[in-house]
ZAROKE-502960 format. One record per residue: x, y, z of N, C-alpha, C in turn; residue in one letter. Coordinates in Angstrom, 1 decimal, always signed. Layout:
residues N
REC;nx;ny;nz;cax;cay;caz;cx;cy;cz;residu
REC;X;Y;Z;X;Y;Z;X;Y;Z;A
...
***
This chain:
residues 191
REC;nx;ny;nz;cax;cay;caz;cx;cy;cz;residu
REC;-8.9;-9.7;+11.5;-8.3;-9.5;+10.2;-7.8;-8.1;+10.1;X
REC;-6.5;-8.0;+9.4;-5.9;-6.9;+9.2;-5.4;-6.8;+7.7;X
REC;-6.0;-5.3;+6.8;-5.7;-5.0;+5.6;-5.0;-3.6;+5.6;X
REC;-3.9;-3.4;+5.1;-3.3;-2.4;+4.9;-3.6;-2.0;+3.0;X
REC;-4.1;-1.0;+3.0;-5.2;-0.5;+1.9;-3.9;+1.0;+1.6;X
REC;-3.2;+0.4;+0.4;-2.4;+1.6;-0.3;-2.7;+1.9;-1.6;X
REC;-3.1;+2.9;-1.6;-3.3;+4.0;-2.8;-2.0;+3.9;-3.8;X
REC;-2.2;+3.0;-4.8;-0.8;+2.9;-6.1;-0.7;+3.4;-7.5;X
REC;+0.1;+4.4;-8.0;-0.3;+4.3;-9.1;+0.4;+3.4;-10.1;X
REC;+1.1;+2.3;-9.3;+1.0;+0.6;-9.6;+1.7;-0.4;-8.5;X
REC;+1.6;-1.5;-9.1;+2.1;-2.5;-8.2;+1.7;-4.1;-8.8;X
REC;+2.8;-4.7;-8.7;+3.2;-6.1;-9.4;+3.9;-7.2;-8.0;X
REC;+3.5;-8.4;-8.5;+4.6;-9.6;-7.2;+5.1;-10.3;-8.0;X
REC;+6.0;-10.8;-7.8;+6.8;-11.3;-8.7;+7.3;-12.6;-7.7;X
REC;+7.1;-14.1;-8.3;+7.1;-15.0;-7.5;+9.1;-15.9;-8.3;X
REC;+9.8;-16.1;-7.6;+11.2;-17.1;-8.4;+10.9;-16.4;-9.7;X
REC;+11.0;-14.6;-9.2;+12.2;-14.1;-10.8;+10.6;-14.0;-12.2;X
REC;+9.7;-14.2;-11.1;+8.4;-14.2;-12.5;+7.5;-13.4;-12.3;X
REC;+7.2;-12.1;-13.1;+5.9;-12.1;-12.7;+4.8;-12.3;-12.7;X
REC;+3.8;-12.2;-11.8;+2.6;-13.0;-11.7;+1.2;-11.9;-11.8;X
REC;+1.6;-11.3;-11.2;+0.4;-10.2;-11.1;+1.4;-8.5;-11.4;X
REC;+0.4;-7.4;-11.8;+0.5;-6.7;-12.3;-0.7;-5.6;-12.2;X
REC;-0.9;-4.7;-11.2;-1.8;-3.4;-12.1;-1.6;-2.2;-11.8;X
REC;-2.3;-1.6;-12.0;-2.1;-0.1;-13.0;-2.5;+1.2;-11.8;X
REC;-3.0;+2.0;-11.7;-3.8;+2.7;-11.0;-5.2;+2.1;-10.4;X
REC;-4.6;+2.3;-8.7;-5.9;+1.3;-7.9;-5.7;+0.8;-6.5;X
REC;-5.3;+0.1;-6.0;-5.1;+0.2;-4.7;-4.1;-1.6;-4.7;X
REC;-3.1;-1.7;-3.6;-3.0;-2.9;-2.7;-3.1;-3.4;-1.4;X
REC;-3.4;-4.1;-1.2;-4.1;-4.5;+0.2;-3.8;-6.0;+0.4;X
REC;-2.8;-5.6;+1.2;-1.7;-6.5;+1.8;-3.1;-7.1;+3.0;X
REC;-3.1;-8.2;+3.1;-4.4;-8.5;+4.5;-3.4;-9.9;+5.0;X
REC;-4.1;-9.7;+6.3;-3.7;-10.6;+7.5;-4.6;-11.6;+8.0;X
REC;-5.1;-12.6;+8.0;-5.9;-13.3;+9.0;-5.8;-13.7;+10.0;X
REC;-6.3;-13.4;+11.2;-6.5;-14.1;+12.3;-7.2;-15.6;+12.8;X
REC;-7.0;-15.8;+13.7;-7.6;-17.2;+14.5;-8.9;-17.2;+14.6;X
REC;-9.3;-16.0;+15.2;-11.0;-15.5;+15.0;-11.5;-15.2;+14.1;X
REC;-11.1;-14.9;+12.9;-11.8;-14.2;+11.6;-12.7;-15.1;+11.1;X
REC;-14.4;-15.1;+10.7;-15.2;-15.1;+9.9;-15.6;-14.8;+8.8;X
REC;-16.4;-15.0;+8.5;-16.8;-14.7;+6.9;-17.5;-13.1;+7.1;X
REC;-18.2;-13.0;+8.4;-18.5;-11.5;+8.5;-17.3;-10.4;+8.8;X
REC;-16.3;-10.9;+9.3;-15.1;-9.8;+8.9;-14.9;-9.7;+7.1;X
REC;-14.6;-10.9;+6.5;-14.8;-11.0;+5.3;-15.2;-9.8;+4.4;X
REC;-16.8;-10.1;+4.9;-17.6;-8.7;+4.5;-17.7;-7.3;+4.2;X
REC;-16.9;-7.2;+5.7;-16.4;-5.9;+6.0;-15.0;-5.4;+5.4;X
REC;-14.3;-6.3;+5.4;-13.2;-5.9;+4.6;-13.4;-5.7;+3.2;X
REC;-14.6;-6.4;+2.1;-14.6;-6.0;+1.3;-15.0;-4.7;+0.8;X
REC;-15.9;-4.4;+1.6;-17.1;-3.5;+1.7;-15.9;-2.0;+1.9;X
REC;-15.1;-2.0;+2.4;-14.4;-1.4;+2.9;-13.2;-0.7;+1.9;X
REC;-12.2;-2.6;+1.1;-11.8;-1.7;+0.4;-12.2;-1.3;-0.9;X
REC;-13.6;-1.4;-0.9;-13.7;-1.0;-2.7;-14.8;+0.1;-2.1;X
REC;-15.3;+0.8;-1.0;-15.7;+1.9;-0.7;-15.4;+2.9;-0.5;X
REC;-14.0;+2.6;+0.2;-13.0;+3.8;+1.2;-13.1;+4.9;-0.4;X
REC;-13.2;+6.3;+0.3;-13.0;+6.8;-0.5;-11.6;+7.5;-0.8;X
REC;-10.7;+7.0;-1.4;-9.1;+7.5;-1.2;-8.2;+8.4;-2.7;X
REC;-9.6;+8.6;-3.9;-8.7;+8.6;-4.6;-9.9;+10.4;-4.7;X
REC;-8.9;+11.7;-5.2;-9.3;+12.6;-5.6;-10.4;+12.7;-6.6;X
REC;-11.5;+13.7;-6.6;-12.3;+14.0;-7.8;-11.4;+14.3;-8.9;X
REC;-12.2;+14.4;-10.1;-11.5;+14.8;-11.0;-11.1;+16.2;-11.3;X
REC;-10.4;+16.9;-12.2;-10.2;+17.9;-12.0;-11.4;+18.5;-13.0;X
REC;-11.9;+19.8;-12.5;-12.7;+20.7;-13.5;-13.0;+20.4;-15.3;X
REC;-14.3;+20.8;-15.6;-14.4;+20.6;-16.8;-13.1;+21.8;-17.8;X
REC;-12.7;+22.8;-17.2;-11.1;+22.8;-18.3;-10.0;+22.7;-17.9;X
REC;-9.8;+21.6;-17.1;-8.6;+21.7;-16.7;-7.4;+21.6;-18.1;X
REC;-6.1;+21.9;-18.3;-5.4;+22.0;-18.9;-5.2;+20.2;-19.6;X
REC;-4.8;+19.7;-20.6;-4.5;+18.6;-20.6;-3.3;+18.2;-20.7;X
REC;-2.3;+19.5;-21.6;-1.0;+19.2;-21.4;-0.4;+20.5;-20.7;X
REC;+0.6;+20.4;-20.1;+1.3;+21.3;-19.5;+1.7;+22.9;-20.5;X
REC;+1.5;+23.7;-19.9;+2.4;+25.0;-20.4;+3.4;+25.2;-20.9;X
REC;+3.6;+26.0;-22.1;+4.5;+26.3;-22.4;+5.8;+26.8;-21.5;X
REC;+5.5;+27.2;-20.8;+6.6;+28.7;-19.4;+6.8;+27.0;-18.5;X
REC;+6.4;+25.9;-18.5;+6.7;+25.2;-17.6;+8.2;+24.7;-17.1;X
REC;+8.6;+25.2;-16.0;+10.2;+24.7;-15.9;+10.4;+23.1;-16.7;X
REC;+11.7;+23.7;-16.8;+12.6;+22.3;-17.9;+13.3;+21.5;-16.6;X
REC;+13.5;+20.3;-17.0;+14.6;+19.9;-16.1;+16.2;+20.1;-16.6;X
REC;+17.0;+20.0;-15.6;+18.5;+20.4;-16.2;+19.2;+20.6;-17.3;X
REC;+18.5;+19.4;-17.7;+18.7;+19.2;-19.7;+18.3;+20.1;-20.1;X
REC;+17.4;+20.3;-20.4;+16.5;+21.8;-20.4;+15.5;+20.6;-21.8;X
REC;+15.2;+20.0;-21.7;+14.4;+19.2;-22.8;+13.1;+18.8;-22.6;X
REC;+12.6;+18.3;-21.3;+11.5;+17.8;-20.9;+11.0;+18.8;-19.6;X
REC;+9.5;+18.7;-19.6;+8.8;+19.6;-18.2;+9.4;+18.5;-16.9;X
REC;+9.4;+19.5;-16.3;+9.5;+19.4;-14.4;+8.9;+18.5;-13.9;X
REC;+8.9;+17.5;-13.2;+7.4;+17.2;-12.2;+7.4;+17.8;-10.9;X
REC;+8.4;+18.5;-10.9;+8.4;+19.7;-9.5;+7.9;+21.2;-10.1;X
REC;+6.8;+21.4;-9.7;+6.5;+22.6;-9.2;+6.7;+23.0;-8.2;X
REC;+7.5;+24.3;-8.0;+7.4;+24.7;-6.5;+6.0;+25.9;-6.4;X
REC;+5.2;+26.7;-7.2;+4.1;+27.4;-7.3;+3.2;+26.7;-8.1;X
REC;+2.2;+26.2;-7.6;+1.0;+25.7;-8.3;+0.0;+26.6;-8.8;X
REC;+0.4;+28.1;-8.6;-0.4;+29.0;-9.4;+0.0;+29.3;-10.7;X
REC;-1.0;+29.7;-11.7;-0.7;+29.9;-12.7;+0.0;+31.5;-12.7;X
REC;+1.0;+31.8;-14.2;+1.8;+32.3;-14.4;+0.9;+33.6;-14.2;X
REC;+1.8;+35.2;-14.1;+1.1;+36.6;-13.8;+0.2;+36.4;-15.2;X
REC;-1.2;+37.1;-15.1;-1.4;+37.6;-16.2;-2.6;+36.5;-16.7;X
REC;-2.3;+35.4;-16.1;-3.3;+34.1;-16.5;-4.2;+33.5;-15.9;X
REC;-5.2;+33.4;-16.0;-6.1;+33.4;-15.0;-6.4;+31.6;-15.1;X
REC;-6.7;+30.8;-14.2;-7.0;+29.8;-13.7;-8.3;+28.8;-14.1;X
REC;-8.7;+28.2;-15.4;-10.2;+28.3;-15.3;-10.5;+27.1;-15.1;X
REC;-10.2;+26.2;-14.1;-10.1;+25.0;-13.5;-10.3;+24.3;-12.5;X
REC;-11.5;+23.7;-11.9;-11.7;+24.2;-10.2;-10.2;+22.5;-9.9;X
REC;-9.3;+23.1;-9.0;-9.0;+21.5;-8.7;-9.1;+20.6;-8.3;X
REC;-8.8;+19.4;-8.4;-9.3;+17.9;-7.8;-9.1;+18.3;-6.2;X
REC;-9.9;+17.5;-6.0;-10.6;+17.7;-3.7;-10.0;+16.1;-3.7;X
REC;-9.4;+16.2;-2.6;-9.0;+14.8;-2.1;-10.3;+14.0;-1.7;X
REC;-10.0;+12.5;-1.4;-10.8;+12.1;-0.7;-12.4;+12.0;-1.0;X
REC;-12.5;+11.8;-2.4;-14.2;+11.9;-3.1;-14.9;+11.0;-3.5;X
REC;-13.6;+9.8;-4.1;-13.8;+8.6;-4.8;-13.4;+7.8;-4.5;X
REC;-14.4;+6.1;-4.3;-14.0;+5.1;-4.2;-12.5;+4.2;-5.5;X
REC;-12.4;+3.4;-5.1;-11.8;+2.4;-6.6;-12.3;+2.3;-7.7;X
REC;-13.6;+1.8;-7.0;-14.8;+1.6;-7.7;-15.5;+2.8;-8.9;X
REC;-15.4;+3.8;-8.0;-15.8;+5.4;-9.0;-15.1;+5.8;-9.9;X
REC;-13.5;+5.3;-9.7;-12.4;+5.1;-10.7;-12.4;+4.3;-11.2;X
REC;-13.0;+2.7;-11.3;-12.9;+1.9;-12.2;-11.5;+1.5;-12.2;X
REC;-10.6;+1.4;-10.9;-9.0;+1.3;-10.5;-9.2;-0.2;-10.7;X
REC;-7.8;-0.9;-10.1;-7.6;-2.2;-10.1;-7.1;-2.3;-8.1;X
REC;-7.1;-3.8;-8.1;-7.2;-3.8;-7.0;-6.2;-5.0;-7.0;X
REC;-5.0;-5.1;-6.0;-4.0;-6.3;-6.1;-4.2;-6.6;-4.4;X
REC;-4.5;-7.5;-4.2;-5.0;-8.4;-2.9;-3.4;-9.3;-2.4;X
REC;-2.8;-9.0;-2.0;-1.2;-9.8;-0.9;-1.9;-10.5;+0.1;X
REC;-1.5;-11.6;+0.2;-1.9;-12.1;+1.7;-0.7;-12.0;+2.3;X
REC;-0.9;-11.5;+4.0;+0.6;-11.3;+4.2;+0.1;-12.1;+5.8;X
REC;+1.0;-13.2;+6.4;+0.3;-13.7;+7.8;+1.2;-12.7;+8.6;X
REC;+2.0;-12.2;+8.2;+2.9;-11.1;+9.4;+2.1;-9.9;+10.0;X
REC;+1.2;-9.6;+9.5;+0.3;-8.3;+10.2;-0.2;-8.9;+11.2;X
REC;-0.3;-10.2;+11.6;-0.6;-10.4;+12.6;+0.0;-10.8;+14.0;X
REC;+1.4;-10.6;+13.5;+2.6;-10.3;+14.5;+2.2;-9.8;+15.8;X
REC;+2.7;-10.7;+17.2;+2.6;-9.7;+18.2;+4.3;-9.4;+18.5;X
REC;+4.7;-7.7;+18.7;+6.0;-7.7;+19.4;+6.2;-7.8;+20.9;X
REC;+5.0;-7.6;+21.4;+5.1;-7.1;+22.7;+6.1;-7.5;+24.2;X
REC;+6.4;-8.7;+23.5;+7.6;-9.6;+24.7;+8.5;-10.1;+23.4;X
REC;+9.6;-9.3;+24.0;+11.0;-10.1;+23.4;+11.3;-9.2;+21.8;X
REC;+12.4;-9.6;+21.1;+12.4;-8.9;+20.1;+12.3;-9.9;+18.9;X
REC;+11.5;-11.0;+19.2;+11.1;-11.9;+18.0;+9.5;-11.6;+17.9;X
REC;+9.2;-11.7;+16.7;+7.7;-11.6;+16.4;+6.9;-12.8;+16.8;X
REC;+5.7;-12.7;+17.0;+5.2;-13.7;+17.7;+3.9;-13.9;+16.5;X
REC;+3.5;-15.1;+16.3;+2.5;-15.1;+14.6;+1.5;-16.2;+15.7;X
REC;+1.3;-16.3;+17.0;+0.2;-17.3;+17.1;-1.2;-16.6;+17.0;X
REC;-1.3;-15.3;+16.6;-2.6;-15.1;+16.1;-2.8;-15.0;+14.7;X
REC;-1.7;-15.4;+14.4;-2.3;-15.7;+12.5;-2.8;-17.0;+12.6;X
REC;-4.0;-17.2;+11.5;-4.9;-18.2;+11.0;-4.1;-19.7;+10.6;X
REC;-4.0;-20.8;+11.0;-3.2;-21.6;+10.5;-3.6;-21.6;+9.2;X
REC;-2.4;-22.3;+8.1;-2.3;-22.3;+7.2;-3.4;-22.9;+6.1;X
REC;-4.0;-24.1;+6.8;-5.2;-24.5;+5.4;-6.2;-23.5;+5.5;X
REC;-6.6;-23.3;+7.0;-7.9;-22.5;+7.1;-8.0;-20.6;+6.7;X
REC;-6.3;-20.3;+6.4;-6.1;-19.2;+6.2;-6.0;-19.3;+4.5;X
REC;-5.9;-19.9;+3.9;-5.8;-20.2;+2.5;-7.1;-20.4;+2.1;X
REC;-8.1;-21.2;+3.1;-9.6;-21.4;+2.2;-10.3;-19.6;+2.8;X
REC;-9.9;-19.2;+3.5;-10.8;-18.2;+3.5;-10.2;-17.1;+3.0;X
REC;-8.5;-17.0;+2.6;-7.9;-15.9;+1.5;-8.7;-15.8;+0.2;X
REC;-9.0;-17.3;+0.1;-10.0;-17.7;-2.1;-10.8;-17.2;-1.1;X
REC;-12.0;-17.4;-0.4;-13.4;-16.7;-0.1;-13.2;-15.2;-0.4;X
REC;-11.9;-14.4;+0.0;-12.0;-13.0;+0.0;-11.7;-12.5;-1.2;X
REC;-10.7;-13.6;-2.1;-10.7;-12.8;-3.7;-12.0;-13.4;-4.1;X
REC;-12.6;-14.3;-4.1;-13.8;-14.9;-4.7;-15.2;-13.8;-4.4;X
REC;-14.8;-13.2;-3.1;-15.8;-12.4;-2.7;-15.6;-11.1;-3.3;X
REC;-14.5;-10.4;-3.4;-14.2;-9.0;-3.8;-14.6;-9.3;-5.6;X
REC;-14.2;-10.3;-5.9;-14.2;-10.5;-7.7;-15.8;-10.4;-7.4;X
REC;-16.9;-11.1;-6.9;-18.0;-10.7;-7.4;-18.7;-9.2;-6.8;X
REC;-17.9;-9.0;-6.0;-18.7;-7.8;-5.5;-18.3;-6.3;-6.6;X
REC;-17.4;-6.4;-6.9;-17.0;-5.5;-7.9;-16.5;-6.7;-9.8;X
REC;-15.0;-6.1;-10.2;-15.2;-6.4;-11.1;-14.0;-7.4;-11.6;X
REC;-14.2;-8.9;-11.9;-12.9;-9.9;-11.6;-11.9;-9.2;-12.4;X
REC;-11.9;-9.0;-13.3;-10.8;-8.6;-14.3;-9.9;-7.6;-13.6;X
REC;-10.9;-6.6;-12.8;-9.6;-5.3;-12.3;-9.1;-6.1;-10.9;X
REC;-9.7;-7.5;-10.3;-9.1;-8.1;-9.4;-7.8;-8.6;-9.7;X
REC;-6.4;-8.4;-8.6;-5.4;-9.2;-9.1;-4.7;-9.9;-7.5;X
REC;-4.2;-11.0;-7.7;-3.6;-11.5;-6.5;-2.1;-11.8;-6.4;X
REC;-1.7;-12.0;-5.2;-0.3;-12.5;-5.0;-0.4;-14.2;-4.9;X
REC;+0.5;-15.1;-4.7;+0.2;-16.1;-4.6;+0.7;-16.6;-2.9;X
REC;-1.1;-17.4;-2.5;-0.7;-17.6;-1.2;+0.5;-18.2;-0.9;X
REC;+1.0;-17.9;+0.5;+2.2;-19.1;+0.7;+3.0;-18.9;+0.0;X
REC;+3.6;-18.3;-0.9;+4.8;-18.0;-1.5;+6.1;-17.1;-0.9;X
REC;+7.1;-17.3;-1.1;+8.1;-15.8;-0.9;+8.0;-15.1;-2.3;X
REC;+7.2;-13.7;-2.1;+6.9;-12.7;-3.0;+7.8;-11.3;-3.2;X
REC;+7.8;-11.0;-4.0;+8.8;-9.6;-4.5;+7.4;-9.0;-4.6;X
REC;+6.8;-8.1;-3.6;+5.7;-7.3;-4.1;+6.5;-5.6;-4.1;X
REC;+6.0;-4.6;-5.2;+6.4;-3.8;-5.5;+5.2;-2.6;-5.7;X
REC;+5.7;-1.6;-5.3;+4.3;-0.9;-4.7;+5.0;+0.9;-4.8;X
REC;+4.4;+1.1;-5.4;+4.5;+2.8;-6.2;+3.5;+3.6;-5.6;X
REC;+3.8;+3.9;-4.4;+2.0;+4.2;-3.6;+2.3;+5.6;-3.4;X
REC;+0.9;+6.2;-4.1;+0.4;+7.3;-4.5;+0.1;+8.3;-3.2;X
REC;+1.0;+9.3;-3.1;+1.0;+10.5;-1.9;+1.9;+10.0;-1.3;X
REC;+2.1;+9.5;-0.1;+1.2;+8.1;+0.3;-0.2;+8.3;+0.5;X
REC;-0.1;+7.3;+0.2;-1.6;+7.1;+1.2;-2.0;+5.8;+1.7;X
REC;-1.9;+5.6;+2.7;-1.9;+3.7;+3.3;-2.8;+4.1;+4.7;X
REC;-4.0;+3.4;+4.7;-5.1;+3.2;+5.5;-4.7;+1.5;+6.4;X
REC;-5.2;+1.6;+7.6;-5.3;+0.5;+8.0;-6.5;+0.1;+9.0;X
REC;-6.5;-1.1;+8.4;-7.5;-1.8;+8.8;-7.9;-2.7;+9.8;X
REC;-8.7;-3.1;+10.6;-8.4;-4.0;+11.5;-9.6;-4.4;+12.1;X
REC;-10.3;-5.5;+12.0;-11.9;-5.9;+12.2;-12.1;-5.8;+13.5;X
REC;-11.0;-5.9;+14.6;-11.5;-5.6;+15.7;-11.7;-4.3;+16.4;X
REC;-11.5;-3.1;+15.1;-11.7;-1.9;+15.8;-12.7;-1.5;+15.4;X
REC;-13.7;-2.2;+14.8;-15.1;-1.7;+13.7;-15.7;-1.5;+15.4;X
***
């Protein structure tokens, strides 16, 4: 089994022009099944992505809540920057803020949302020729009853509502705003 685990601060699929799913700050995880995969890869993939810890602590009890006055304008001159090129504060001003540390919190710690893609192409081989080769993806019924086991599993292990899916078997428009980047990958046979 292979899950590509991206850090979003959103992401939606949209199936014939509709959309279907939708969330907010939280992660997607595009997954693959294999021929071999079990219910104990299962496991581990859950375990995994609602543990990884991928999202920053928060910032200090004062951190600022709206931006500065001195904050560059954009061209217009009407609204703040989202470019900073100095992340220090202005002369004269002292800092009283400790900043967010990467890498501290789970989904879970965030209370994020979680959008689940089944995708059988992660399990592509290229190695001969320049067509993709898919005979280690899961055939199709047995790849569908055990895709419901893994949202059926991640919805109880955390929380169904912040669960969201793509629809198996479909051609999907998935749309993905991923945060830094940040895209982990996964793969049960390298545990």
């Amino acid at each position: 089994m292979r899950a590509v685990i991206q850090r979003v601060t959103s992401a939606s699929v949209t199936v014939n022009q509709t959309e279907i799913s939708r969330i907010g700050k939280g992660l997607c995880v595009l997954v693959g099944l294999g021929t071999d995969d079990t219910p104990k890869e299962l496991e581990y993939i859950v375990s995994k992505i609602l543990s990884l810890r991928l999202f920053p602590s928060p910032p200090g009890p004062n951190a600022p809540t709206t931006p500065p006055s001195n904050t560059p304008t954009d061209p217009a001159g009407d609204t703040p920057s989202s470019h900073n090129p100095d992340p220090r504060p202005p002369a004269g001003q002292v800092e009283d803020h400790e900043p967010p540390k990467e890498w501290r919190q789970s989904v879970r710690d965030i209370h994020g949302e979680v959008l689940i893609v089944s995708q059988f192409t992660l399990m592509a081989k290229t190695k001969k020729g320049n067509k993709p080769d898919f005979h280690n993806a899961m055939k199709t019924e047995s790849s569908k009853a055990m895709y419901g086991e893994l949202i059926k599993s991640i919805k109880s292990a955390y929380s169904a509502d912040l669960i969201k899916e793509g629809q198996f078997g479909a051609m999907m428009d998935v749309k993905i705003s991923n945060d830094g980047p940040v895209t982990i990958i996964l793969d049960t046979n390298d545990k």
